[in-house]
C-alpha positions as CSV (number, residue, x, y, z in Angstrom):
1,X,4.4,13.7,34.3
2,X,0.9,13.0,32.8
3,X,0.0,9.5,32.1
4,X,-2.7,8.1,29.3
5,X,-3.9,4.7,29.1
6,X,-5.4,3.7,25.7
7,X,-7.6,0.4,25.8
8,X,-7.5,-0.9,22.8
9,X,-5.0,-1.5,20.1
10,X,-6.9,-1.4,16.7
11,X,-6.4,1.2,13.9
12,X,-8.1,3.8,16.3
13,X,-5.8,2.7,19.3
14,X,-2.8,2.9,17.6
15,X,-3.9,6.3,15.5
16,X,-4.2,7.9,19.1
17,X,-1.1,6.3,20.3
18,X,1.0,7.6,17.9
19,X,-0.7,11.0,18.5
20,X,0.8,11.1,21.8
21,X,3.7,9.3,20.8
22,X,4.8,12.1,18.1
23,X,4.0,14.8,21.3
24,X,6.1,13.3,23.8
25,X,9.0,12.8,21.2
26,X,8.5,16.7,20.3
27,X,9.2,17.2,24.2
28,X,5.8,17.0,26.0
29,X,6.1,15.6,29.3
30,X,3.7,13.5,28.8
31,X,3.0,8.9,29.1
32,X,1.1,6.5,27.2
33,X,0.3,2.9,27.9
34,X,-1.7,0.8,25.4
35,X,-3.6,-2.0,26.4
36,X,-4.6,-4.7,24.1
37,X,-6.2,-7.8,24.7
38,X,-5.2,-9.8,22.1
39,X,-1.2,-11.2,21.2
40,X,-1.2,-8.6,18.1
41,X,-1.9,-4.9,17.6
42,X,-4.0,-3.7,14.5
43,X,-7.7,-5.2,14.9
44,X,-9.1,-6.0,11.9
45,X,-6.1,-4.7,9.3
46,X,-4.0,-8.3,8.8
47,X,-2.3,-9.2,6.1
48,X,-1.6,-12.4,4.7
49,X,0.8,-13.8,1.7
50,X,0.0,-17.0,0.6
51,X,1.2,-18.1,-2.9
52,X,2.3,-14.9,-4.2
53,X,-1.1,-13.6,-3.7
54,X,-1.2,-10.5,-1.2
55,X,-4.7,-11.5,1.0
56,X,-6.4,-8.6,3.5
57,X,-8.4,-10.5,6.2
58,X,-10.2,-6.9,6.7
59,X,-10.3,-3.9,4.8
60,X,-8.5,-4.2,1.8
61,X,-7.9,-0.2,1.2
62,X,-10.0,3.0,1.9
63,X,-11.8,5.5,0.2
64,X,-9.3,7.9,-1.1
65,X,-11.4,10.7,-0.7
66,X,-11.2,10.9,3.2
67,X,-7.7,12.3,3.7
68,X,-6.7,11.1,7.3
69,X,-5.4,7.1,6.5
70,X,-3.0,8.8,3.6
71,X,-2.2,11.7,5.4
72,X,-1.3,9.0,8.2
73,X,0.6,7.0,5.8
74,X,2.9,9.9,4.7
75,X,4.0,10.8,8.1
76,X,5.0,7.3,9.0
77,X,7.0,7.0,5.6
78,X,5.0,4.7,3.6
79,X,3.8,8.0,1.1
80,X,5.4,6.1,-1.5
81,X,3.9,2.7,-0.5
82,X,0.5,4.0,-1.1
83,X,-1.7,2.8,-4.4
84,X,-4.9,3.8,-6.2
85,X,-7.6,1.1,-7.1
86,X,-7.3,0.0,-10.7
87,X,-10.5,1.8,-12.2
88,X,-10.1,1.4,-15.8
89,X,-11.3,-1.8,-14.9
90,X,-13.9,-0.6,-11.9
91,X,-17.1,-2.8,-13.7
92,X,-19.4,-4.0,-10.8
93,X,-22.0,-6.6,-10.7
94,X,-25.9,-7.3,-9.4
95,X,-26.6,-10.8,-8.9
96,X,-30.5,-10.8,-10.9
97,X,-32.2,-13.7,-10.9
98,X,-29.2,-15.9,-10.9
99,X,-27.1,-13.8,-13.6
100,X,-24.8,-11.3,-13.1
101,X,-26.2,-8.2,-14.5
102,X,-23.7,-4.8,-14.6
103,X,-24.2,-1.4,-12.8
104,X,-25.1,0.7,-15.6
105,X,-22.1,3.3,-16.5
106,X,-23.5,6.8,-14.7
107,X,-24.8,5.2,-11.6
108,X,-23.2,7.2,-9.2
109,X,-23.6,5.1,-5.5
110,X,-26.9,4.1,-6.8
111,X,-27.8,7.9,-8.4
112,X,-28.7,8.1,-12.2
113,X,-26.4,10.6,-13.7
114,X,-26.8,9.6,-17.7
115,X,-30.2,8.6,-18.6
116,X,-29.3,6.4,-21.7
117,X,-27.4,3.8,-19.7
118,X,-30.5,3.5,-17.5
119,X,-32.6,2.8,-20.1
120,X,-31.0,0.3,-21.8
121,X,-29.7,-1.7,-18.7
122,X,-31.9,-4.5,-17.6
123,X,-31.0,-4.4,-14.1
124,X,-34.3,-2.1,-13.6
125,X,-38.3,-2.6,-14.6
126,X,-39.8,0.1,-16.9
127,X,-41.9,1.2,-13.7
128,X,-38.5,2.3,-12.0
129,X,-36.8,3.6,-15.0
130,X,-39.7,5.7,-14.7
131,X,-39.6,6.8,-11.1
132,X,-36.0,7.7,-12.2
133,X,-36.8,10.0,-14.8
134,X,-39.9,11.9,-12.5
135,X,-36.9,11.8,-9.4
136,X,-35.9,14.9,-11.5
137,X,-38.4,16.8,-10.1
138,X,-38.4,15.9,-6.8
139,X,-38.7,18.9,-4.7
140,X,-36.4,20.5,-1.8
141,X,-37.3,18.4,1.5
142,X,-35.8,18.0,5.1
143,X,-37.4,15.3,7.1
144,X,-36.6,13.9,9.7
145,X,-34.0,10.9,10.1
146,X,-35.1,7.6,8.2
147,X,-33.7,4.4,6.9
148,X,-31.7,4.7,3.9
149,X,-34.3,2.3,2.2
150,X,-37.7,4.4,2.9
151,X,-35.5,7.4,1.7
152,X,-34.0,5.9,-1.4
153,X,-37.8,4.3,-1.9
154,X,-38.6,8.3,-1.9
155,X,-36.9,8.7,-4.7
156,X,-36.2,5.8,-6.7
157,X,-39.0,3.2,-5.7
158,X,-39.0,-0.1,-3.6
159,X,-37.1,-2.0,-6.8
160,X,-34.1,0.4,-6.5
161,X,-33.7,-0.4,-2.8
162,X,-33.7,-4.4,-3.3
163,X,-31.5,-4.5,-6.1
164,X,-28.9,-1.6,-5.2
165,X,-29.5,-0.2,-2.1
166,X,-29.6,-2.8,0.1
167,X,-27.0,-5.0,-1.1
168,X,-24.3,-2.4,-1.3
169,X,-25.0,-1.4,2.3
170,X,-24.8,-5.0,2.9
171,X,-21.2,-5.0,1.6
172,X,-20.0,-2.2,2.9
173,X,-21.8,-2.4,6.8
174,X,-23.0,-5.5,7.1
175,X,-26.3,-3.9,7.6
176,X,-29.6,-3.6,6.7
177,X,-31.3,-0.4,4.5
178,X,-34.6,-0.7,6.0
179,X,-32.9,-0.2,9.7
180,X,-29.2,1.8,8.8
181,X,-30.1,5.9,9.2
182,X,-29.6,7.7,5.9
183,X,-28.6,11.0,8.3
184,X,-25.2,8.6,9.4
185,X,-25.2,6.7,6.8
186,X,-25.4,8.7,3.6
187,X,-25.2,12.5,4.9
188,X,-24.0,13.6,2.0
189,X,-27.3,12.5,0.1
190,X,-29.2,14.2,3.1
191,X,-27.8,17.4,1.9
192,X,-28.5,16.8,-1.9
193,X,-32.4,16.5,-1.1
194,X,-31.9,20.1,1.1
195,X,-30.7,21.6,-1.6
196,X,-31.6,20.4,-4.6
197,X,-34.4,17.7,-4.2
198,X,-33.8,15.6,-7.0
199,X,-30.7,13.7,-6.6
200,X,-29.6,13.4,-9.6
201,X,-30.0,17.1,-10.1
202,X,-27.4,17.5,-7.4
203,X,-25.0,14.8,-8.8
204,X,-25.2,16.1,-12.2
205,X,-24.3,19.4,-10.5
206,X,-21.5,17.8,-8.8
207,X,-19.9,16.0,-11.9
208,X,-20.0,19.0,-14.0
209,X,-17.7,20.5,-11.0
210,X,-15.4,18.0,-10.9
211,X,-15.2,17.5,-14.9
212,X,-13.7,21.3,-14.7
213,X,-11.0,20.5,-12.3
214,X,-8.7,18.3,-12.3
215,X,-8.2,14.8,-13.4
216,X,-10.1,12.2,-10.9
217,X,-8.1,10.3,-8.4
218,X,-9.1,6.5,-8.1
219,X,-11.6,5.5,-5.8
220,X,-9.7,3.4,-3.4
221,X,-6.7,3.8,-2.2
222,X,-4.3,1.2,-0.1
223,X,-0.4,0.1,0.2
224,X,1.6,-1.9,-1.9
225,X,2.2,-4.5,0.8
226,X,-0.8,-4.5,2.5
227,X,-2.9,-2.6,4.8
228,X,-1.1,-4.7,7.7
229,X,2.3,-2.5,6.5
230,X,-0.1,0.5,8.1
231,X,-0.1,-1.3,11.5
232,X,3.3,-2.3,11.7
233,X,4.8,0.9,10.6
234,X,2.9,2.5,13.2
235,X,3.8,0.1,15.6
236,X,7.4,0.3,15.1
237,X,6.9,4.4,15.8
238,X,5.6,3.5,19.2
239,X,8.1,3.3,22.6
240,X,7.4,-1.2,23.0
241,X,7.6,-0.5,26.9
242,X,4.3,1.3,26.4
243,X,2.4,-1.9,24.4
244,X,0.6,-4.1,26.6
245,X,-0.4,-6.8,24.6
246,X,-2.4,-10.2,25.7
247,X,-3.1,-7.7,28.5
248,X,-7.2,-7.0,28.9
249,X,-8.5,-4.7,30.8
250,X,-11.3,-5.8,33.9
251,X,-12.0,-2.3,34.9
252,X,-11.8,1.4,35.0
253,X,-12.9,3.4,37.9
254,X,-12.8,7.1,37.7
255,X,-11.4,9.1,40.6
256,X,-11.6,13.1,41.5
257,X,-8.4,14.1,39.4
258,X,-7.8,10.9,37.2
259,X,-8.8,6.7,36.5
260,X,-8.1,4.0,38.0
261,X,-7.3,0.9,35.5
262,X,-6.9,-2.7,36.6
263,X,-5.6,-5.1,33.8
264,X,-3.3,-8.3,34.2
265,X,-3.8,-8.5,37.5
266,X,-2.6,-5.1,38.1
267,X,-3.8,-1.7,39.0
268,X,-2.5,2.2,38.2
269,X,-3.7,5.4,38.4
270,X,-3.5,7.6,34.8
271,X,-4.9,11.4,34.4
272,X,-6.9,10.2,31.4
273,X,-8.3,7.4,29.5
274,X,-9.1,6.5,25.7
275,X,-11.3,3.7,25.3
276,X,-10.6,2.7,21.7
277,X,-13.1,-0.3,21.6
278,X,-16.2,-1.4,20.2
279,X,-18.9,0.3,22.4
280,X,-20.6,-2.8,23.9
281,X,-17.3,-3.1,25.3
282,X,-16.8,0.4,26.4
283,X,-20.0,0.8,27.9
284,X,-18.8,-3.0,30.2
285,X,-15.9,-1.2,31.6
286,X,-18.3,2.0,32.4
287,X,-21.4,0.0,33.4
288,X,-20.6,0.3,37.2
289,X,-19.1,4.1,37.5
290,X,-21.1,5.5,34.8
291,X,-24.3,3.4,34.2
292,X,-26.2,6.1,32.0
293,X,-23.5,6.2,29.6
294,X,-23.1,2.7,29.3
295,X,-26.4,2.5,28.3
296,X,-26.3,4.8,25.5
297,X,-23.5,2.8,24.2
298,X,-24.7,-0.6,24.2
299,X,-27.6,0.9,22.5
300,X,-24.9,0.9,19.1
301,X,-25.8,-2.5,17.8
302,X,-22.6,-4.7,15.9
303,X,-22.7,-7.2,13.1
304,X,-20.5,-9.9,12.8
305,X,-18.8,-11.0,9.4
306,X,-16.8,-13.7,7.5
307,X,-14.2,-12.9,5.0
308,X,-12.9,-16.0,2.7
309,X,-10.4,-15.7,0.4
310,X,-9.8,-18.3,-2.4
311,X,-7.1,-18.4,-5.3
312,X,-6.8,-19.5,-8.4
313,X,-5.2,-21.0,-11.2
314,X,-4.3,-18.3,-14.6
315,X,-7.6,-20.3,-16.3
316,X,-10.2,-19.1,-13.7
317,X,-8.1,-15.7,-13.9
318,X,-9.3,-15.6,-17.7
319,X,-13.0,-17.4,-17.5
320,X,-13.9,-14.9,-14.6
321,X,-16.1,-11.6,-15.9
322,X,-13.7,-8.0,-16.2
323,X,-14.5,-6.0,-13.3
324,X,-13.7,-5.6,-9.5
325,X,-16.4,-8.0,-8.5
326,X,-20.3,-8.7,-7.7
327,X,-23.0,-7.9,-5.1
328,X,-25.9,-10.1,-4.1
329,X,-29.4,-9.1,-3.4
330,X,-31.1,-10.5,-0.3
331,X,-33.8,-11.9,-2.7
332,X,-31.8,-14.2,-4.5
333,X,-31.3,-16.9,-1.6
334,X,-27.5,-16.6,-1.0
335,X,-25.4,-16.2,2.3
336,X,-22.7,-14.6,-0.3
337,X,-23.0,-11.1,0.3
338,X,-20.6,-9.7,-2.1
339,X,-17.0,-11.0,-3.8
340,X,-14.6,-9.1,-5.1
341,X,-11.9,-10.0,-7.6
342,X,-9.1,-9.3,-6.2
343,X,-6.5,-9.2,-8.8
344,X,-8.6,-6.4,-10.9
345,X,-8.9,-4.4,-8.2
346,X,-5.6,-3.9,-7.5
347,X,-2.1,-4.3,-9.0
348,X,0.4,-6.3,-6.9
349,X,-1.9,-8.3,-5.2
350,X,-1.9,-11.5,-7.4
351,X,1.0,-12.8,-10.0
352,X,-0.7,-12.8,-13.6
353,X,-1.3,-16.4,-13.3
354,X,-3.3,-16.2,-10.1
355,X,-6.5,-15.3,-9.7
356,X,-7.8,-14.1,-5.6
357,X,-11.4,-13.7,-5.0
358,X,-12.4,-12.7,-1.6
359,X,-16.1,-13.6,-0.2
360,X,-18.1,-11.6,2.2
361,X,-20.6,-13.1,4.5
362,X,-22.7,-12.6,7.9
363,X,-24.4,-9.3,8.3
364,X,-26.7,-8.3,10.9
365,X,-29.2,-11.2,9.1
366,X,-26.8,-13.9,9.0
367,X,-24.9,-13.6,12.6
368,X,-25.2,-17.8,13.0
369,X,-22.6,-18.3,10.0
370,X,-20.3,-17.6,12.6
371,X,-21.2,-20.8,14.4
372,X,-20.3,-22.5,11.1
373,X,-16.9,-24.8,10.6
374,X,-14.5,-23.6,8.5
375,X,-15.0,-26.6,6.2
376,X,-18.8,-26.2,6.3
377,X,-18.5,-22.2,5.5
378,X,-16.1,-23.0,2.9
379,X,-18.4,-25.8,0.7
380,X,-20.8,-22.6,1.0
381,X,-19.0,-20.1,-0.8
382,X,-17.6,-22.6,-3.3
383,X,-21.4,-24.1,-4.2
384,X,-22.3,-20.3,-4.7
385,X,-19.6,-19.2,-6.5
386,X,-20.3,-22.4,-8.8
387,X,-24.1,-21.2,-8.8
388,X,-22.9,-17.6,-9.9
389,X,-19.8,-17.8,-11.9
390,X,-19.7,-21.6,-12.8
391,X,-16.6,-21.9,-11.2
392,X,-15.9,-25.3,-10.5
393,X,-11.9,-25.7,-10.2
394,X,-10.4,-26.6,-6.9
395,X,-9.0,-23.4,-5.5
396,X,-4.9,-23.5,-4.9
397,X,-5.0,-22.2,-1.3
398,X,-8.4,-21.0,0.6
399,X,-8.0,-18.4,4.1
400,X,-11.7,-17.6,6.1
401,X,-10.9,-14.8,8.8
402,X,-13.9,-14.6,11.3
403,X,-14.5,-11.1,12.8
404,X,-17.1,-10.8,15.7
405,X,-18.7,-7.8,16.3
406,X,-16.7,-5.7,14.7
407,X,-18.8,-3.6,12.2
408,X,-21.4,-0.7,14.0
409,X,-24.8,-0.7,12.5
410,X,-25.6,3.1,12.5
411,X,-29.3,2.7,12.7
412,X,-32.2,5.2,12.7
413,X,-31.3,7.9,15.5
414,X,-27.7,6.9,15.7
415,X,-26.8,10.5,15.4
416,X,-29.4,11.6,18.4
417,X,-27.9,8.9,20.3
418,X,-24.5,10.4,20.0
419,X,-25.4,13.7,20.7
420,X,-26.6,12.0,23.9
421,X,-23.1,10.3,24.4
422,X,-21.4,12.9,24.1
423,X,-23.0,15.1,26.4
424,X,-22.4,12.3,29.2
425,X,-19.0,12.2,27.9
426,X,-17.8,15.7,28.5
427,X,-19.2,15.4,32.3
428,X,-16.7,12.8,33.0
429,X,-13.2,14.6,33.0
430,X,-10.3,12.8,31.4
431,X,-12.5,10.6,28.8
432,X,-12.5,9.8,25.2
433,X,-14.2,7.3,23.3
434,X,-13.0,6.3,19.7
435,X,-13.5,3.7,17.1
436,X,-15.8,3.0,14.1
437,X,-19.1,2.5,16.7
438,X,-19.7,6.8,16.2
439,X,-19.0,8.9,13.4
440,X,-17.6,6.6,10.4
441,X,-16.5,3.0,10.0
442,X,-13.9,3.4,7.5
443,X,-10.4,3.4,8.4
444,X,-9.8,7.1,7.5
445,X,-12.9,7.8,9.9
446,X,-11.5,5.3,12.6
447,X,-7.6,7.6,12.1
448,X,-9.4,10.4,12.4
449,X,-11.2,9.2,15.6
450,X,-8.1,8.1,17.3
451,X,-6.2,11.4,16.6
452,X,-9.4,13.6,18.0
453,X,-9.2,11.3,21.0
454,X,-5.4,12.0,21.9
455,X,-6.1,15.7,21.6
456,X,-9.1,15.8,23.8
457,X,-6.9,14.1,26.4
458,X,-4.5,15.8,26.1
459,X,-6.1,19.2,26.8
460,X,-8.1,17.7,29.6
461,X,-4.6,16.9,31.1
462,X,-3.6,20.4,30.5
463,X,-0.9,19.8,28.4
464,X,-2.2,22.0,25.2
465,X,-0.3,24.7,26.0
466,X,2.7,23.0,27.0
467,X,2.5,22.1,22.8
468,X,1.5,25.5,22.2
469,X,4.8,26.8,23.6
470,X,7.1,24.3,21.8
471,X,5.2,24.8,18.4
């Protein structure tokens, strides 16, 4: 009988897991161990109640446009656990000179789509509102990888990248536009210029499509209980003799026809290994068998981050703005990356008298806020959010989750690098490498990683046909 070890049990650990799991059920002779280092299973996705308020540690939902996490949802039976982002009230904020200023209706990810709104809104200079009206004609191009900010400074001007660009990047990687690649980042954007040049030529393009069909689905998309009930449901699919938790792994040592993997004190020989870890951790466990591989992968940098979570009483619920929250511009001083308000967001995550704001901090420029106490990080948020909001009131309950290293910075060359990786990768039989350090950092990309894993394994261990037959 084959045998898999997975090390690591985050969303992209357990995604593969229960990739093999659902095989062997089906009748493939095949075994799975998972090893995770820490007492739970599920990284980054926890889930908290507190108050009647629902608070996510991590990632609070997904993009609903990426299939994989719902698609996973459905086929662990939580299809009717699943919830769309309230976007009647979708209203963001840019923090402007110590105001909150709103995104201008048809700014589409930071592309103009109607020009009226642009003109009127004061979150840009006349000299940009400009460069957006001449972006019209930009012509067809296909350079060479960049930084998302030199390539949005292209087309939109310097302004447009301090004020949008790089604080949204901010609060969705923790990164940095002037170092993040625009080819890994924002592909899709990369293709617009190809084809159309101007950018909002091509989004204008693309709404008109979608105004045909059917009805929009929300943005975001999460469960009614939590992204946590995503872990656990998963979990509870899983055989518990094959979860090895508080269990790390010291080292892997290939062999001619398998790996050799010593953890808790403990060695055993499987035909194949998924590493399902950050890949400065990946590339620790290979540094000794496969030292130019380990170097490409601690060549993926990591940023750290700081989530707080405060709520509220029902009068802060009504003094706060409408809207699912604010950004923050590196220029204006603050370690406050971004907040969102929770209860507009979603439904069912705060009782009507509650209000849940959740704080972002750290990033690739503020690693040492790590180093901080919890009392010292939260008399931080609280003077900014006093600075910002003029919220003053004590908060009911507070929760600061601290996540080290979690979040890949896909800088320029990124995608070289992993054609790179993955060419050392496929000379090393029985090896997969997943997570959100490659091709995606989302939890639909992370799924969608784990699942690729378990079937490259699984063909490497000859076993494809085997599911061939009993499909």
């Amino acid at each position: 009988m084959k045998g898999i070890a997975i090390v690591g049990g985050g969303i992209s650990g357990l995604s593969a897991a229960f990739a093999l799991e659902e095989q062997r059920r089906a009748g493939v002779p095949l075994q799975y161990v998972l090893f995770e280092s820490a007492p739970r299973l599920g990284g980054v996705l926890v889930t908290d109640r507190v108050d009647g308020c629902l608070v996510e540690g991590g990632a609070d939902s997904f993009l609903t446009e990426k299939p994989w996490a719902a698609d996973l949802c459905r086929q662990i039976g939580l299809g009717d656990q699943l919830i769309g982002s309230n976007d009647a009230a979708r209203k963001t904020y840019i923090l402007l000179k110590g105001k909150l200023v709103a995104i201008p209706d048809g700014l589409m990810f930071m592309v103009p789509t109607r020009s009226l709104h642009i003109l009127f809104s004061p979150l840009f200079s006349f000299s940009t509102k400009l460069r957006i009206a001449r972006e019209w004609f930009q012509p067809r191009n296909s350079p060479a990888d960049e930084s998302v900010a030199s390539f949005v400074e292209r087309h939109y001007g310097a302004e447009m990248v301090d004020r949008l660009a790089d604080p949204l990047l901010a609060g969705i990687y923790g990164g940095d536009a002037s170092s993040l690649s625009v080819r890994a980042v924002l592909p899709r954007f990369v293709e617009m210029e190809r084809t159309h040049g101007s950018l909002r030529r091509a989004m204008v393009a693309g709404c008109e499509k979608i105004r045909q069909s059917s009805p929009a689905p929300p943005l975001f998309t999460s469960l009614k209980n939590g992204m946590q009930e995503m872990v656990d449901a998963i979990v509870a699919r899983l055989d518990p003799s094959a979860l090895c938790l508080n269990t790390a792994v010291q080292d892997i040592q290939s062999e001619a026809d398998g790996w050799n993997v010593s953890a808790g004190g403990q060695s055993a020989f499987y035909d194949a290994v998924i590493l399902a870890l950050p890949a400065g951790a990946a590339a620790k466990l290979l540094r000794t068998s496969h030292s130019e591989l380990a170097s490409e992968l601690r060549g993926i940098p990591y940023s750290s981050s700081v989530t707080v979570a405060l709520g509220y009483e029902r009068k802060v619920r009504q003094s706060l703005p409408p809207g699912f929250g604010f950004l923050v511009p590196r220029c204006e001083g603050k370690r406050v990356l971004a907040a969102t308000f929770v209860h507009n967001k979603f439904r069912h995550r705060a009782p009507e008298d509650r209000a849940l704001i959740r704080c972002f901090l750290g990033g690739s420029r503020d690693e040492s806020i790590l180093q901080l106490p919890d009392d010292e990080i939260l008399r931080i948020v609280r003077e900014e959010l006093r600075q910002t909001l003029g919220l003053v009131a004590e908060p009911l309950f507070t929760r600061i989750f601290r996540w080290k290293g979690a979040m890949a910075q896909y800088n320029v060359g990124h995608l070289e690098r992993l054609e790179r990786v993955e060419r050392l990768r496929q000379q090393i039989p029985g090896l997969a490498l997943t997570g959100n350090g490659y091709r995606g950092i989302g939890v639909p990309d992370c799924i969608r990683s784990g699942e690729e894993a378990a079937e490259q394994m699984l063909a490497k261990v000859g076993l494809s046909a085997v599911i061939a037959r009993l499909l």
